[in-house]
Structure formats: structure tokens, C-alpha cells
C-alpha positions in Angstrom: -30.6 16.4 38.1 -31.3 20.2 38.1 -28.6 20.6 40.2 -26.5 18.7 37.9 -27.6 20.6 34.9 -26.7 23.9 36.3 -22.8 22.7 36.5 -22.6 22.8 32.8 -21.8 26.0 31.2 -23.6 25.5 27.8 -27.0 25.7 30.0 -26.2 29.1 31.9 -28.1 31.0 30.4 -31.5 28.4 30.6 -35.0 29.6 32.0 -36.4 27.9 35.1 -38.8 26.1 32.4 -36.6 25.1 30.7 -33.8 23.6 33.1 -37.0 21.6 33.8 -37.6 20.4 30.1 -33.9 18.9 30.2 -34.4 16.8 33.1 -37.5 15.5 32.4 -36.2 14.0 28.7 -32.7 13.4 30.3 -31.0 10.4 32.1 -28.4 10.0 34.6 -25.6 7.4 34.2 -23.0 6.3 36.0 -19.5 4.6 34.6 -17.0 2.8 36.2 -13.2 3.2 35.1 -13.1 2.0 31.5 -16.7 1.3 30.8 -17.8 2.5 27.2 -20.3 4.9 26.3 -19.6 4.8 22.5 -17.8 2.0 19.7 -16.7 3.2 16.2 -18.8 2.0 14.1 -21.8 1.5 16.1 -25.0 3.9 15.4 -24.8 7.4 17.1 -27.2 7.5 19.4 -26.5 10.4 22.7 -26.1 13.5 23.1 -24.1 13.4 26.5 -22.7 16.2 29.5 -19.9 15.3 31.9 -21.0 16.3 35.2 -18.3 14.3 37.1 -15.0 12.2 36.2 -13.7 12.2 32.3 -14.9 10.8 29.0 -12.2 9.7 26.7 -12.2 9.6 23.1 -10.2 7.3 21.0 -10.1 5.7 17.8 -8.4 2.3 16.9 -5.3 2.7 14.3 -4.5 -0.7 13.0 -4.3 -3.2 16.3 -3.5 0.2 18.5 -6.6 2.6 20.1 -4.9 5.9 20.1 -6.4 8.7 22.2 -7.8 12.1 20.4 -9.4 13.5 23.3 -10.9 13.8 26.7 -14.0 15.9 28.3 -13.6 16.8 31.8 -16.9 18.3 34.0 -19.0 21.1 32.9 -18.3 19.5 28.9 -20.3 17.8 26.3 -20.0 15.9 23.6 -21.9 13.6 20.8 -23.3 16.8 19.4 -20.9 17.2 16.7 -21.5 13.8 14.7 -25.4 14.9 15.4 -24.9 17.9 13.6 -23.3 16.4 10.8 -25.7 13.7 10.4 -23.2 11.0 10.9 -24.6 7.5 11.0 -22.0 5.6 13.0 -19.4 7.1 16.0 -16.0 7.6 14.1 -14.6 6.8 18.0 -14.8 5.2 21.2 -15.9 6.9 24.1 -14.9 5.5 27.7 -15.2 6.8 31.2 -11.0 7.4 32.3 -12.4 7.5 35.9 -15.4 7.5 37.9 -17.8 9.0 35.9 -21.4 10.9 36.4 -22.8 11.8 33.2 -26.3 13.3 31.7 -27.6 11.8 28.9 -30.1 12.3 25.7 -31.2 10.4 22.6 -30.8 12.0 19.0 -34.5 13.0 18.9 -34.6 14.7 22.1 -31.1 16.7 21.2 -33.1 18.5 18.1 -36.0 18.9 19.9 -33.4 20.8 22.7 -32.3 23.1 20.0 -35.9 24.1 19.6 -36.8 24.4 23.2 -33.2 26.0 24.4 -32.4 28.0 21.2 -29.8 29.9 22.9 -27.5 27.2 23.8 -27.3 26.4 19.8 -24.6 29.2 18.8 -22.3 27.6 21.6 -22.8 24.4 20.3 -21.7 25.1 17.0 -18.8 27.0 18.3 -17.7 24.4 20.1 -18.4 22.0 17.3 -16.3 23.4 14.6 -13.6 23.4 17.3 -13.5 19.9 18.0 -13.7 18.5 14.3 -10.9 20.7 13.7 -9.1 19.0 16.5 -10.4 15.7 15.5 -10.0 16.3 11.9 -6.5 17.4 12.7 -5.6 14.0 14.5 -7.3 12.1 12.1 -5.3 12.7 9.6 -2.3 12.2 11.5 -3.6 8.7 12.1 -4.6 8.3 8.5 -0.7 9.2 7.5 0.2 6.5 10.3 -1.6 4.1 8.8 -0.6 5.2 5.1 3.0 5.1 6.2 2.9 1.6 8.1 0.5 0.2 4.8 4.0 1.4 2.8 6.6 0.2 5.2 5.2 -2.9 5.9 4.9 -3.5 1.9 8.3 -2.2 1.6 9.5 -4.6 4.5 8.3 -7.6 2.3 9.6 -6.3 -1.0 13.2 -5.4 0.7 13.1 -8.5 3.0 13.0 -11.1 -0.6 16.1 -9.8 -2.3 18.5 -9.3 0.5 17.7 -12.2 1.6 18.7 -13.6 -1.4 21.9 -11.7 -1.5 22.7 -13.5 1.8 22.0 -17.1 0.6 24.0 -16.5 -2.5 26.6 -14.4 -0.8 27.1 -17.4 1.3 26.6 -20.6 -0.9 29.3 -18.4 -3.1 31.9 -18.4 -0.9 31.8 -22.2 -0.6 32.3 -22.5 -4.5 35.1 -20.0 -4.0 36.7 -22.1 -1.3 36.5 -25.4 -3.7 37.0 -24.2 -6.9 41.2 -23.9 -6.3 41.6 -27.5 -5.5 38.9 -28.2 -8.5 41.4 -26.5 -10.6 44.3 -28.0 -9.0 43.4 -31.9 -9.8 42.6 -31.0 -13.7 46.3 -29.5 -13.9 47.6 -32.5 -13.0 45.2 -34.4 -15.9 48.5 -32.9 -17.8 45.7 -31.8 -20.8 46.9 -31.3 -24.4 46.2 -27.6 -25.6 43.9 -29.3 -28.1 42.2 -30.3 -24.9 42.1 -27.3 -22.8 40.8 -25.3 -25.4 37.8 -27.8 -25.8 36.9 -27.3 -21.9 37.0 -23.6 -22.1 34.6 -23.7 -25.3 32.3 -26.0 -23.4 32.4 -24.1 -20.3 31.6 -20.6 -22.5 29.1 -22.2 -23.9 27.2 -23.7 -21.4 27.4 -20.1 -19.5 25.7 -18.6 -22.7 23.3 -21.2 -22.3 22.4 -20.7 -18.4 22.5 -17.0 -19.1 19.9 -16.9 -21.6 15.9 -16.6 -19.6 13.5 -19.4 -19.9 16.0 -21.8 -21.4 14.6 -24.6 -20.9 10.6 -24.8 -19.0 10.6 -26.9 -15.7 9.4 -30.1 -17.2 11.6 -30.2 -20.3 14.6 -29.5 -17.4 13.3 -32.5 -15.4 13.5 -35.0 -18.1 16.9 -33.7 -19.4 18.5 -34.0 -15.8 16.7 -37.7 -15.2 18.5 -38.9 -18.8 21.8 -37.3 -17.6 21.5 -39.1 -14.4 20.9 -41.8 -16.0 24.0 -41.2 -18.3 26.1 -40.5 -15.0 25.0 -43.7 -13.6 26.5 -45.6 -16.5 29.8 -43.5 -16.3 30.4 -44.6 -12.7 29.8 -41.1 -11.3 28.8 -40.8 -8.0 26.2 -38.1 -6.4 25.5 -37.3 -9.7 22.2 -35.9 -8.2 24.3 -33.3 -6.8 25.4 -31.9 -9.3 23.0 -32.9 -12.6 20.7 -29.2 -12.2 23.5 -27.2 -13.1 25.2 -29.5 -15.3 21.3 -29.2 -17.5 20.8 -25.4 -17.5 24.5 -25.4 -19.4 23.0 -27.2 -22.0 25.2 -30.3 -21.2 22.7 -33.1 -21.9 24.5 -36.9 -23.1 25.4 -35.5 -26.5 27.8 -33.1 -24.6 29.1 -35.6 -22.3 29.8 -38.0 -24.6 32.1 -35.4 -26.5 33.4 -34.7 -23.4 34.4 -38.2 -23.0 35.5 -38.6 -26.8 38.2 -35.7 -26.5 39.2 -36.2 -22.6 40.1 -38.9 -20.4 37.4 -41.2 -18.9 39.2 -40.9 -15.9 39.1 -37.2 -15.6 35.5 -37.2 -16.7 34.7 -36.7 -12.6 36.9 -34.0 -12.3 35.9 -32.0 -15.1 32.0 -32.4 -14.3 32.5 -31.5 -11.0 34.4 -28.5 -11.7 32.3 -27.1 -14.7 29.5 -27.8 -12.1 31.4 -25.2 -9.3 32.0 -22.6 -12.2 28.2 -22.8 -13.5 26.8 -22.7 -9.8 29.2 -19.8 -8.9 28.0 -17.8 -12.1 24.1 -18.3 -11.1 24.8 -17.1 -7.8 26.7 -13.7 -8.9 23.7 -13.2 -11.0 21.2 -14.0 -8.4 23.2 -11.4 -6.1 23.4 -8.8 -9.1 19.3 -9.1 -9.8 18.6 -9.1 -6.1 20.9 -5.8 -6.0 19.3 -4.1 -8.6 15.4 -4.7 -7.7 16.5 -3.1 -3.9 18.2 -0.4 -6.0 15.0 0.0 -8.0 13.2 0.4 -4.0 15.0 2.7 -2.9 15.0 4.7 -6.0 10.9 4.3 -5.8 11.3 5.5 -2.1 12.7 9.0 -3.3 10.7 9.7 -6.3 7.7 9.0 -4.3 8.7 11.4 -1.9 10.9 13.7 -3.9 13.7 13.1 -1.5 16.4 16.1 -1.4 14.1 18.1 -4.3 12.6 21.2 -4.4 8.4 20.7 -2.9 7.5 22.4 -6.2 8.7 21.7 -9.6 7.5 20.6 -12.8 6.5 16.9 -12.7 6.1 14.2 -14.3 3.1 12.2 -14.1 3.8 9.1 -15.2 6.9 8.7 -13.2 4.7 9.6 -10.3 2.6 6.6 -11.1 5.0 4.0 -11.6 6.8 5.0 -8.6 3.6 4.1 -6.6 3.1 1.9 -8.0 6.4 0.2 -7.2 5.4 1.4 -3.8 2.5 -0.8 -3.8 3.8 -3.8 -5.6 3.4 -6.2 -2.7 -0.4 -5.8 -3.3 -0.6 -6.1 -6.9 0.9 -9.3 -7.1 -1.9 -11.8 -5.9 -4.7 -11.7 -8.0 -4.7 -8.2 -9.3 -4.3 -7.0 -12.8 -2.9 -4.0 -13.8 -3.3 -1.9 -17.3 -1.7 1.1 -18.0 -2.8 3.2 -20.8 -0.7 5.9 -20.6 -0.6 9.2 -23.0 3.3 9.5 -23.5 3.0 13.0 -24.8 1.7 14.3 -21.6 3.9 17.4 -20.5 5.2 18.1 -17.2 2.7 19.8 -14.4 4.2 22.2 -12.2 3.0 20.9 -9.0 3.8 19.6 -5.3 4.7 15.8 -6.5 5.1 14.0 -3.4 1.5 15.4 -2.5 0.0 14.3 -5.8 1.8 10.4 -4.6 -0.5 10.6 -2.1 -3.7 10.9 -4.0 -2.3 8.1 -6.6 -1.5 5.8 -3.5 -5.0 6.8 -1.9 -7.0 5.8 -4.6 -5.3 2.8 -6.0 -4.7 1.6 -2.6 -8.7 2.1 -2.2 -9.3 0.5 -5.6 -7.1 -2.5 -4.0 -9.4 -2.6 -1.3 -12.7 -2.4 -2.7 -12.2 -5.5 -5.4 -10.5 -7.7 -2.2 -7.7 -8.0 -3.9 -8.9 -10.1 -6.6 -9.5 -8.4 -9.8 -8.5 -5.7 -12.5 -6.8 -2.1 -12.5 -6.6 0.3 -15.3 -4.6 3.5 -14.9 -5.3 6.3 -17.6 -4.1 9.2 -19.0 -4.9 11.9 -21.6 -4.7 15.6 -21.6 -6.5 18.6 -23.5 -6.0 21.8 -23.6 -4.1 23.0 -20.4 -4.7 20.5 -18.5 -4.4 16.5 -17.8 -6.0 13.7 -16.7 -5.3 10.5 -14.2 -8.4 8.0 -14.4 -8.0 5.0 -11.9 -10.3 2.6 -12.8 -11.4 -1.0 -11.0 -13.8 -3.8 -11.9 -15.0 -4.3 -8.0 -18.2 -4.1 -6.8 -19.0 -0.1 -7.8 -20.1 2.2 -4.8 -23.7 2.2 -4.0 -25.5 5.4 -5.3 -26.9 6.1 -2.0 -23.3 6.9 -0.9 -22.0 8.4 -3.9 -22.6 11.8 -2.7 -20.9 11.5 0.7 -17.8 9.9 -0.2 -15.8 12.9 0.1 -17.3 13.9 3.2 -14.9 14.4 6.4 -14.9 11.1 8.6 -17.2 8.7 6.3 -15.6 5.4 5.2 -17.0 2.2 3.7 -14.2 0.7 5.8 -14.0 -1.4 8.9 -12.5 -0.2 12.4 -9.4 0.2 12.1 -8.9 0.3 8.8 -9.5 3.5 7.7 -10.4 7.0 9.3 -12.5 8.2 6.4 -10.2 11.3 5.7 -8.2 8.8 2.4 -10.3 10.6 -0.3 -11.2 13.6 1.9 -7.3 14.4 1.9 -6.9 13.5 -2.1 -9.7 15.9 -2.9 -7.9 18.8 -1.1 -4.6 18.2 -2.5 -6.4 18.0 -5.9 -8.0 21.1 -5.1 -4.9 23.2 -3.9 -3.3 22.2 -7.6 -6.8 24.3 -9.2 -7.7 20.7 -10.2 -11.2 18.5 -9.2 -12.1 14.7 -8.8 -14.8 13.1 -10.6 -16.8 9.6 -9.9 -18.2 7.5 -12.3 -19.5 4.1 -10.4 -21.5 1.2 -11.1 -21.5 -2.4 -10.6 -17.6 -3.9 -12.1 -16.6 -0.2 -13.6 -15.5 2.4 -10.7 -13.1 5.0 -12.2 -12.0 8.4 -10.4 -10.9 11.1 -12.6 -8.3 13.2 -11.3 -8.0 16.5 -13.9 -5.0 19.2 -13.3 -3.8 22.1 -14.8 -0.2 22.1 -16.4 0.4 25.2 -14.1 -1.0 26.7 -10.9 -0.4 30.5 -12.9 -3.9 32.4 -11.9 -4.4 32.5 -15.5 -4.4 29.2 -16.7 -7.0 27.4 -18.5 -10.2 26.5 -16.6 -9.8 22.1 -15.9 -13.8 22.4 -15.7 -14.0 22.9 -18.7 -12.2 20.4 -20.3 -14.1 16.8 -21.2 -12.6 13.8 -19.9 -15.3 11.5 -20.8 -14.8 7.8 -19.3 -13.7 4.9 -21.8 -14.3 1.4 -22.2 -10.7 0.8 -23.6 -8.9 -0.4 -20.3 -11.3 -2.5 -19.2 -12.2 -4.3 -22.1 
């Protein structure tokens, strides 16, 4: 092992006695191609020295293990999560070859320090290097995984309207095809004027009717179209299944279609049934095609507030339209189970800030408030202002964060996560962009109340009024 010792570079400069101290507390291990060393997730445990082969560190992105790093012979690693006091690897470490290694446990690592102090100034060197690097790709991966969280959602929110605008588009086009030879057949009915002008009133009418929301609830429609079937049945009108949902949300129940038979000819009653049918089904559909059209309008205008698409970086914002943006953003995981509260000051002035930076910390945290109540519970977004400066508080009724963790959870690389689904860097990132707008977070956590307060100055101007000391004390008025 001395041998071994001397082809690493952060022991050059070791004693005799020393070089000796290493391999007594040390081990040697040996890796095949692709064996692991270290999980994410799993306690830290080594300190460890390439003396052969390659170590490579990864870190799982969703279903995908994406590579941060490798250390060739004559490296080291493990020291820098030691340093930090990490609890858990925030990687995976595997051998990418053939792989000789040296090896020691936490314990024996500070006691090194101790025994070898002049390998401890490299170590830190070479430790702020490499959490810059993995810091750096880290927070790539967290944007990844931000971005596919938002493109999948928007996927499923895009997906439900067009593909209504297809299905009407196409159902529509039938009705278009049938309704000349509808209208053809009435013409030759030969209708009085009296006559004609009673069928378009009816047919205005019944599109009033259909056009107005919640006109009739779901069992109230059921028994109305099972009394005009039965009305149909009498009349000698066949498939009048077909056509009896339509005929209902008109408002045509058997009052109407006993007029209908009072003014017109029984034997055009099949005619004219199935042609107001047509018209109604054709005007549902264009208005199924015009709400579909708008709510992907209202997408993509979410898309490009959220990320101030074609504006300045800089300019003065809005907050609220910040909000609601991500909101829409994040729509396809409010839906199930969650709540959502706004209490919103509306005379809250504009902030002179990077906006689609601040989107970030409002989808962070919500998306995190999401998380932490599995889906299942309430959301209360806040705001108020005082003197120069205003407040966001995002507040949830989930499970609080434990005290014991309170003070690390905006430290680099800690998450309350699983693998995979989070590289500890969501609040980490929200904090900085926070504090580069001259602004600070705040906790407030227990058991069913968990509310961040976000507080930023109206202006980044050196001289504007210190956010610390403004008092944004939590209230009880969201939550009930």
C-alpha cells in the first residue's frame, strides 16, 4: 500500500511516519467495470484515492443517470460531502474500468487531518473546486427537471383541448355535409310564412337555451330526454335516441313538440326534428372548438409571461400576474385534490425586477408545497406590502418540516426528496434569486401550517428601503 500511497499527489509531501499511519487505517479495493462504490441517498461513509482505473460520478435525473464527473489515478474524492457534513451521497459513484482504489471511513478521514495537517489546505482547494463543478451541473439538472415537470404538465394541458378541436373539427364537418339535404326536404314541406317564422323562433330559442351554462344538471337532463323519448316513440319517430340529447339541452321537452306538431305537419315532424337536431349539434361543436381555442390561447399566453418571451430581462413587474401565470403553468397539479386561495393585495405596485427569475422561485416553492402535502390538501398564496417593499407568502397545510431540518433547508445539495426527484438546489436557487433582488426568505413551519415569505424591494436602487425591516408577520386568514 505505501507504494500505492506515494502515487497520489495530495500525500507528497507526507513523513515516513506518516505514510505509515495511512496504511495501517486504510484498505485496498478492487472494482470491476461498473461496480458501485457509492448510491444517492445512501449514508456517506469513505473517504477514497484512485490509484488505478476511473471512478465515475453520476446522479439520476428523473428515469436518466447523468454523468457529472470522473476521477482518474493520483485523485480523490468523498472528502467534499465529509467536509460539509452531508448525511447521505448526493451521487453514485462507479468504477468506469478496472479499478484499484484506497479507501477510509469518516472517522479515520478527520483523524487524517489531524495526523497529516498539511494535506488539509489541498483538500479544501480541491473541494471548493468540485462543488463548484458539481454545484454548477446540478443546477443544470435541477432546470432539466424543472423544465420537463413544466413540459410534461403543459403536454397534458395542451393535449385536452386540441384534441377536442379535432373531434369537433371532425364531427362538424359531417353536420356540414347533412345539413344541405336537411334543408332541402323542409323546402319542399312548401311551409306557410306563418310557419317558417315559427321554426326559426324555435330554433333561436332553443340555441339561447343550449348556450346558457348549467342549464339543466345531469339528472334533470336524463329525465327530460327519457319523457321525450317516450314522446318520440308515440310520434312514430325512429332512432329517436339519436337525436333526443340535443333536442333536451334546446329546451324542447313535449310541450315544445307538441306545438311543433300543432303549427306544422305531422308528417314533417321527422324532418324538422332531425334538422333542428343538425343545427343544435353543429352550434355545440363550434363552441366546443371556440373554448378549446381560447384555453390553448390562454397556454401559450402563460408560456410567455412566465418567461417574459421577446421582453426586456429587467422591467417593472407585476407580481400578481407573475403568479397567476405559474400558476397556469402548474394547473395540471392543482386539479386533483388540491386547494388553492389567493389573498391577493390589489394595490400592490410594480417591482422593478428580473420577472422570469422571480417565476422560478413562485414555481419552486409552490411546486415544493405540491409535493410536501402529496397532492392532497390546501394552498394559500399571499400578498401585502409596506413601506418599500412587498410580500409573497406561499402557504400549505402538509405535514410542516421537522425543526431538526429547518436550518439546513437552504443549504447546497440537501433535499427531503427521493432519488431522482430533486437535486436539493429548488430552494438553494430561489434564495439566491431572492437575494440578487436585495430581498430574503423567511420559514415559518409546524405541523398543517408551512408558509415561506418571500419580501422584495419595489426597486433594486442602492438606496431603497431596508426589506429587513419591514414586518410581515404570518396570518391565520388563508387557512382558515
Amino acid at each position: 500500500m505505501l507504494d500505492a500511497l506515494c502515487q497520489v499527489s495530495l500525500f507528497a509531501q507526507l513523513t515516513k511516519e506518516q505514510f505509515q499511519w495511512l496504511s495501517e487505517h486504510g484498505r485496498e479495493l478492487w472494482l470491476v467495470p461498473g461496480e458501485y462504490i457509492a448510491l444517492e441517498g445512501e449514508p456517506l461513509d469513505n473517504f477514497y484515492a484512485v490509484i488505478e482505473g476511473e471512478i465515475e460520478l453520476t446522479k439520476k435525473v428523473g428515469n436518466a443517470e447523468r454523468h457529472l464527473m470522473s476521477c482518474g489515478p493520483g485523485t480523490y474524492t468523498g472528502h467534499e460531502l465529509i467536509l460539509l457534513d452531508a448525511p447521505n451521497h448526493i451521487a453514485n459513484a462507479r468504477a468506469a474500468k478496472k479499478t484499484y482504489l484506497l479507501k477510509w471511513d469518516k472517522e479515520t478521514f478527520w483523524e487524517m487531518l489531524t495526523t497529516c495537517p498539511s494535506i488539509t489546505r489541498d483538500l479544501l482547494i480541491i473541494t471548493a473546486q468540485r462543488l463548484q463543478i458539481l454545484e454548477s451541473m446540478s443546477r443544470h439538472h435541477e432546470k432539466l427537471i424543472a423544465l420537463g415537470t413544466l413540459a410534461a404538465g403543459l403536454a397534458h394541458e395542451l393535449n385536452n383541448p386540441a384534441t377536442a378541436v379535432g373531434r369537433s373539427a371532425s364531427h362538424l364537418q359531417q353536420i356540414f355535409h347533412r345539413l344541405p339535404s336537411l334543408g332541402l326536404k323542409l323546402n319542399q314541406k312548401q311551409m306557410t310564412k306563418e310557419q317558417l317564422l315559427f321554426l326559426e323562433n324555435l330554433l333561436e330559442e332553443a340555441i339561447t337555451r343550449a348556450a346558457t351554462p348549467c342549464y339543466l344538471d345531469p339528472l334533470t337532463q336524463s329525465d327530460r330526454e327519457q319523457e321525450v323519448i317516450t314522446w318520440l316513440e308515440l310520434h312514430h319517430i325512429t332512432d329517436g335516441w339519436k337525436i333526443v340529447s340535443s333536442l333536451v339541452r334546446g329546451g324542447l321537452d313535449t310541450q315544445s313538440l307538441a306545438k311543433i306538431v300543432e303549427y306544422l305537419s305531422t308528417q314533417s315532424l321527422e324532418e324538422i326534428l332531425t334538422w333542428l337536431e343538425a343545427t343544435l349539434t353543429g352550434i355545440e361543436l363550434l363552441d366546443e372548438i371556440d373554448q378549446s381555442s381560447k384555453r390553448i390561447s390562454e397556454l401559450v399566453t402563460a408560456i410567455k409571461e412566465y418567461s417574459y418571451m421577446d421582453q426586456s430581462p429587467m422591467q417593472d413587474v407585476d407580481i400578481h400576474q407573475g403568479l397567476e401565470s405559474t400558476l397556469t403553468i402548474l394547473s395540471h397539479k392543482l386539479k386533483n385534490g388540491v386547494t388553492l386561495t389567493r389573498n391577493y393585495d390589489q394595490s400592490l405596485p410594480l417591482i422593478w425586477a428580473f420577472g422570469s427569475e422571480l417565476n422560478q422561485v413562485w414555481t419552486n416553492l409552490i411546486d415544493n408545497a405540491i409535493d410536501a402535502m402529496n397532492g392532497q390538501g390546501q394552498i394559500c398564496i399571499r400578498t401585502a406590502q409596506d413601506h418599500n417593499c412587498v410580500l409573497v407568502e406561499i402557504t400549505d397545510n402538509g405535514p410542516g418540516i421537522p425543526s431538526e431540518i429547518k436550518e439546513r433547508i437552504f443549504e447546497p445539495f440537501f433535499t427531503t426528496k427521493g432519488v431522482g426527484k430533486g437535486t436539493g438546489l429548488g430552494l438553494v436557487i430561489s434564495y439566491q434569486i431572492v437575494e440578487k433582488h436585495k430581498g430574503y426568505i423567511r420559514l415559518f413551519s409546524e405541523p398543517g401550517n408551512t408558509r415561506f415569505q418571500v419580501i422584495l424591494p419595489t426597486s433594486l436602487d442602492e438606496t431603497t428601503f431596508d426589506c429587513h425591516q419591514c414586518e410581515f408577520m404570518p396570518t391565520e386568514e388563508c387557512m382558515g
